[in-house]
N, C-alpha and C positions, 0 to 999 in steps of 0.2 A: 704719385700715380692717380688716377682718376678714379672717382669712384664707380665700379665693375661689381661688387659683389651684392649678391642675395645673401641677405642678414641671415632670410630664414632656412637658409640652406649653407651655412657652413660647413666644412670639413672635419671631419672627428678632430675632437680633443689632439690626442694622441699626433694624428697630421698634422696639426698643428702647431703644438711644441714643438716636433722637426723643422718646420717651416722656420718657426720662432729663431728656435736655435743658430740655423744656418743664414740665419740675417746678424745675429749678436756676434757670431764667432768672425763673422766678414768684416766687423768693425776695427778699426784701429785701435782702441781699447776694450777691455771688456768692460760694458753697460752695468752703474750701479742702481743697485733700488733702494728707493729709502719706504719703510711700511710701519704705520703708528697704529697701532688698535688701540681704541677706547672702548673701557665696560667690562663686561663679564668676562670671565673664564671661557666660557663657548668662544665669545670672539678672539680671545686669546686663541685658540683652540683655530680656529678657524682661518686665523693671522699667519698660523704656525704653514697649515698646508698650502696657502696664498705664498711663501715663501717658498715652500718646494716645491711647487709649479713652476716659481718664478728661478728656481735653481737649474730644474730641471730643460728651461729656457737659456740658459748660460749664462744668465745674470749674476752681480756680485751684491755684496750689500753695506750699505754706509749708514752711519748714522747724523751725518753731513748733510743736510739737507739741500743745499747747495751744490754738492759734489754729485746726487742723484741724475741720471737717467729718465728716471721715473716715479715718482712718487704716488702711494698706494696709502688711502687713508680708509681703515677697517672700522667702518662708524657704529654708536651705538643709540638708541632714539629711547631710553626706558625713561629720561628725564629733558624735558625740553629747554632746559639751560645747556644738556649736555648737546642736544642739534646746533645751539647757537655759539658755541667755542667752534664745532666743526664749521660752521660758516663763517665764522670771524677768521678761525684759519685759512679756508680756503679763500674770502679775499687778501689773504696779507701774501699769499704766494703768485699772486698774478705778476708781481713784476721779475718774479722766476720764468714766468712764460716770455716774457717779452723780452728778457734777455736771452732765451736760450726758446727759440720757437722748435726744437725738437722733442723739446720736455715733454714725457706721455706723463698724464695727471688722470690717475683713476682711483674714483672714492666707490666703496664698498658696503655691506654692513647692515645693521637694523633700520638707520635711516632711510636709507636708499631703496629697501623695499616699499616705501610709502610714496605710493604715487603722484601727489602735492610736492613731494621734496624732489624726486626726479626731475619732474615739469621745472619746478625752480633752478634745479639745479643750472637745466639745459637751457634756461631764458638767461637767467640773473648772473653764471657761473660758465661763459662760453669759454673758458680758457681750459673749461674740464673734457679730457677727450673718451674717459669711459666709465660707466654707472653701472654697477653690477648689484641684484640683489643677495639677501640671505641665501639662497640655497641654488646661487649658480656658483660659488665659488669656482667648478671646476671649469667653467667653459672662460676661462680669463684667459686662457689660453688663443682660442676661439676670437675673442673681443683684441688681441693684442694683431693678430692676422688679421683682423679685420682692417684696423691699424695702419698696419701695414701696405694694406693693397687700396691709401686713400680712404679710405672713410671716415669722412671728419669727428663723428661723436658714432660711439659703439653702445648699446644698452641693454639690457637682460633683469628686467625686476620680478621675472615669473616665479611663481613659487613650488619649484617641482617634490611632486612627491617621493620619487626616485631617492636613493641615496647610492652616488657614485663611491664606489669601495677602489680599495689603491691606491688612492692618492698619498703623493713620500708627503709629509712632513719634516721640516727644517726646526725642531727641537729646539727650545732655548732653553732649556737645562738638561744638561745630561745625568741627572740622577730621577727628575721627579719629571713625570708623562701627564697629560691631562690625554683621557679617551672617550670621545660623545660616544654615547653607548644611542640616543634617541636627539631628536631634534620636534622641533615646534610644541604646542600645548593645548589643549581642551577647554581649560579651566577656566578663563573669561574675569578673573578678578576685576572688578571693574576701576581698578586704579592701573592697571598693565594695559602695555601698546602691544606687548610679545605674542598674543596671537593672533594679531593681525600681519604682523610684519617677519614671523615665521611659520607659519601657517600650523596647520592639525598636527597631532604627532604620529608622529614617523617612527617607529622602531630598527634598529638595525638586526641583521642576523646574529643570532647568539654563534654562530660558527664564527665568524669576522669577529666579533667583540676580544674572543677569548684568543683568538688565533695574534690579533696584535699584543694584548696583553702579555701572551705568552711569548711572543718576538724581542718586547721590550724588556721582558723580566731578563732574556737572553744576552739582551747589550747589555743589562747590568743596573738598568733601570729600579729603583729602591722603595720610589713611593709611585702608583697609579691612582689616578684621579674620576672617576668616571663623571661623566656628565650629561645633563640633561633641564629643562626645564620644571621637569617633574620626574624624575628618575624612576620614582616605587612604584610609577603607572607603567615601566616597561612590560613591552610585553602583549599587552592589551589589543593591540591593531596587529597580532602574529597570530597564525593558526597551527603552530605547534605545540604549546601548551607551556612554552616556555616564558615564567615570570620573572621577577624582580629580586625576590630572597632567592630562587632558583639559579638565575645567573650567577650568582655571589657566592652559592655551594659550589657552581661548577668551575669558576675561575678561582677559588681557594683552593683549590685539586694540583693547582700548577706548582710545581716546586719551586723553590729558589729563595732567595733572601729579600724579603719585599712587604708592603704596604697596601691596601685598598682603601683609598677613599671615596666617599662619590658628594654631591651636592647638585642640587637642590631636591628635598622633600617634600611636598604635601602633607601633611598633616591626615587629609581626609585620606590618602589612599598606602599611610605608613598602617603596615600589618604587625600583628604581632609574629609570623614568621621570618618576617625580615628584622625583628629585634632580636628570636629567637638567633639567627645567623649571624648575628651582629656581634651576641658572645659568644658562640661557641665556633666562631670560625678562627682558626688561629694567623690569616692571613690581615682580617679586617679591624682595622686600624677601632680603636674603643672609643669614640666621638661619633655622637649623631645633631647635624644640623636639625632642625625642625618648625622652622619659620610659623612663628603664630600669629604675630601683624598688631594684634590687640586682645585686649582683657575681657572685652568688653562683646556679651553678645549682638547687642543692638548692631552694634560696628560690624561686627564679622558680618552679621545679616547682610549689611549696603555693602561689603566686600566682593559678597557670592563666594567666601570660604568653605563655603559648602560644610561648616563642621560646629558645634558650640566648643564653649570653655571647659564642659564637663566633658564633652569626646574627647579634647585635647588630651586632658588630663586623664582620663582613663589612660592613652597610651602612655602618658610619661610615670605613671603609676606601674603601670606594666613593667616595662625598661628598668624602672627604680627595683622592681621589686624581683629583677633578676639581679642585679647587681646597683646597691643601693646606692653608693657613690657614680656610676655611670656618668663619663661629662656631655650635658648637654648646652647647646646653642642655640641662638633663636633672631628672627627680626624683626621689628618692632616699628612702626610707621606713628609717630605720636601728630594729635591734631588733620586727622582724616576731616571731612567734610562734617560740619557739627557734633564734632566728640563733645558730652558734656565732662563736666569735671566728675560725675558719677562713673562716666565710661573709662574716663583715666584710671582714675581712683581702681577701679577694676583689671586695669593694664601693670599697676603695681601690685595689688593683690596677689595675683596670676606670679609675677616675679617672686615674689617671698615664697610663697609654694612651692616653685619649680626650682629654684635659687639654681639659675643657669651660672655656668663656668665664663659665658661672655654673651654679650647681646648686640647686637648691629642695628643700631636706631637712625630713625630718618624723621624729619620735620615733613609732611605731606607736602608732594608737591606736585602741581593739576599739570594733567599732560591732557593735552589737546585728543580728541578721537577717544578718550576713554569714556565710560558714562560715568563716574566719580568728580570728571570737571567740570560737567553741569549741573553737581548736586548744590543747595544751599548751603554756604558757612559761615555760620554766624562768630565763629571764633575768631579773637583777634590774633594779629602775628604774636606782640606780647607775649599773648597768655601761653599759645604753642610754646615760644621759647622758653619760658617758665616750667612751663613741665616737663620738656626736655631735662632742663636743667633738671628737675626732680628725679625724673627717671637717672640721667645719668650719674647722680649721688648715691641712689640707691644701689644700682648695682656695682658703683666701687666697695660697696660697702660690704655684698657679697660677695664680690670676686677677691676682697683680701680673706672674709673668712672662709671662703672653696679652698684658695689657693694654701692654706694651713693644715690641709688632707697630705700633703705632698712629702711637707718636711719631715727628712728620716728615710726617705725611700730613695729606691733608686730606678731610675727611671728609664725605658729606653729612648733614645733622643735619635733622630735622624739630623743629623749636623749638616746645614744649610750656605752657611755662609756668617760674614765676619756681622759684630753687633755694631748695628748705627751709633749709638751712644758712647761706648765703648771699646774701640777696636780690635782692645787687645784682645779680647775674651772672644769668642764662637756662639754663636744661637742654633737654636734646631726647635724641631717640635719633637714633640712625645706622640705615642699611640691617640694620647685623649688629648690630643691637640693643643696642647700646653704649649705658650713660648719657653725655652729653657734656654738659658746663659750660663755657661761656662771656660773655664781658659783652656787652651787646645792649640793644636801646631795646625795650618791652614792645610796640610794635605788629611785631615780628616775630613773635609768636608765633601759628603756625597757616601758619607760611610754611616752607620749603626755606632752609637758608641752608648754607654751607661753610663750615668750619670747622678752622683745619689745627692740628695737636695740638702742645702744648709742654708738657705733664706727664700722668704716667701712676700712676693708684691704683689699689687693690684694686678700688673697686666701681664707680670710672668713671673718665674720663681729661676734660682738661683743655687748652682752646684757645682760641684769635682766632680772630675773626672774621672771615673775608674778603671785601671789600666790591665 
């Protein structure tokens, strides 16, 4: 069909999945979609409701990339190795297009809110027929009609403030939920693209937060996830008075047999009422993430962490000193732009202290548009991967003696699914986010079981079953 429509005058959403609809169902087959999210949880998150829109369309879904209809790539841009997989992909699919010119090919995601990569997309990448940013996920509906009535390439990278509520999500596991409770971020770290390419934050209704949680607790749902970029700043952009430990009392309220988690933390804006919630809520799983970056004030300074080593510490002192064993986590960026060996040196220090349960390290690496990739660094790759190496020595060394806290107890385990290594035996996690391995029949999984411990490793510990 010719191209007829004003982009900027679309038909509601909602009109438009009808539309959708009653083109898929007219087909000789029903239409598959194939959708890859890379990156975070959020875009996991985010992947999830791009599939119930896409369901709610009459779409099926393959993991056949081949067999797809449409192909739906949910990008993420936090590392610019990870834009260049997404391009390397999206050229190796073009002879998809050419053998099947009805192929709709639409990429999504953190990348795609970035202006530069749009422009490219639509020069260097013409076999792509639709670019959506971060926070239209819902108008894909929208861009599929557009589509439809002839228009060759569809695009939407605005960044709205709005948060569209209802939309189904298409769940990949049926026992564990991830739920954005906020979107976008403040905080400006100057090694991060994420608040450029999700904009300010946004909080959602604390009525909608609890209202899905308590839906999902419904179906049966065992662990929820809450998520955010900054979580323990919910809140903030609301004029109800409703915070962060606040939400957490009020969704503990809900009955049923279940789990809270949430991630990610700020450091600067974790209170001590959200620790105080943290033990005495009997819903909220006993692991706190707490991303500290580095040991080193000098570093936090060029960060914009907005916090030193001694703030830090007060809070993990606090935490500690409700309950001394408490397991914490953390993330670690080794070799930021001229770390000296004194700042390192300070990054393990910090470790021995805090003697985290596990840590999530990264080798720095310059993302284009932040102001950390035009800092000086005089460090060589070497020596980064040398203290890598140091760091990650270190903390095996404290993750076998944490993990000797265990042995003799019994633990409750949310059983997940079967062990990589091991088939025969079942994995799960614990409250305090422990991996746990033990032998189990497969229809436990997705259930609560206990588990008392009789071996203890670096990266998980090891038990029976108790029946």
């Amino acid at each position: 069909m010719p191209q007829t429509l004003d982009m900027e005058r679309l038909p509601a959403p909602e009109f438009c999945v009808q539309e959708v609809r009653s083109w898929t169902e007219a087909l000789p087959q029903q239409p598959l979609a194939y959708l890859h999210s890379f990156g975070c949880q959020l875009n996991v998150a985010d992947g999830e409701k791009l599939c119930g829109i896409l369901r709610q369309m009459g779409y099926g879904f393959t993991e056949d990339i081949e067999k797809a209809s449409l192909i739906l790539y949910n990008t993420c841009a936090v590392r610019e190795n990870a834009e260049d997989r997404v391009f390397g992909t999206l050229g190796s699919i073009k002879k998809l297009k050419r053998e099947n010119p009805a192929l709709i090919i639409c990429v999504t995601g953190c990348m795609t809110a970035q202006q530069q990569v749009a422009d490219k997309i639509r020069e260097s990448y013409r076999h792509v027929d639709i670019v959506l940013g971060t926070s239209a996920v819902s108008r894909l509906a929208q861009m599929l009609y557009a589509h439809m009535h002839g228009v060759r390439y569809a695009q939407d990278i605005e960044i709205y403030t709005d948060i569209p509520e209802g939309l189904e999500a298409m769940r990949e596991s049926s026992f564990k939920a991830s739920v954005p409770i906020m979107y976008g971020c403040n905080n400006f770290c100057t090694y991060c693209i994420v608040p450029y390419v999700r904009g300010r934050e946004r909080s959602r209704k604390p009525e909608h937060i609890i209202e899905e949680v308590r839906s999902l607790v419904a179906q049966g749902y065992k662990e929820i996830m809450l998520l955010g970029q900054n979580v323990n700043s919910y809140g903030k952009d609301l004029d109800d008075g409703m915070d962060f430990p606040t939400l957490l009392r009020e969704l503990d309220k809900l009955e049923g047999e279940f789990w809270i988690r949430f991630m990610s933390s700020h450091p600067k804006d974790a209170t001590k009422e959200m620790m105080d919630a943290l033990i005495e809520c009997a819903h909220l799983a006993k692991h706190l993430h707490l991303p500290v970056q580095s040991g080193s004030d000098d570093v936090l300074q060029r960060m914009n962490r907005r916090y030193t080593v001694e703030k830090y510490l007060e809070k993990v002192r606090y935490i500690r000193s409700l309950d001394a064993e408490f397991s914490l986590t953390t993330d670690l960026i080794v070799g930021f732009p001229d770390e000296t060996a004194e700042d390192f040196e300070g990054t393990l220090s910090l470790m021995r202290e805090v003697r985290y349960d596990n840590v999530y390290s990264f080798i720095y690496s310059k993302r284009t548009g932040t102001k950390a990739a035009v800092m000086q660094d005089a460090t060589s790759d070497a020596e980064k991967s040398e203290r890598m190496q140091r760091l990650l020595a270190l903390q095996r060394e404290i993750s076998v003696e944490n993990n000797r806290r265990f042995l003799g107890r019994t633990m409750r385990v949310l059983a997940d699914g079967r062990s990589r290594k091991r088939p025969e035996m079942l994995t799960g996690r614990s409250s305090e986010n422990m991996l746990v391995e033990f032998a189990g029949d497969e229809t436990l999984i997705g259930t609560f079981v206990d588990v008392r411990i009789t071996e203890t490793h670096n990266g998980q510990v090891t038990g029976v079953l108790i029946k």
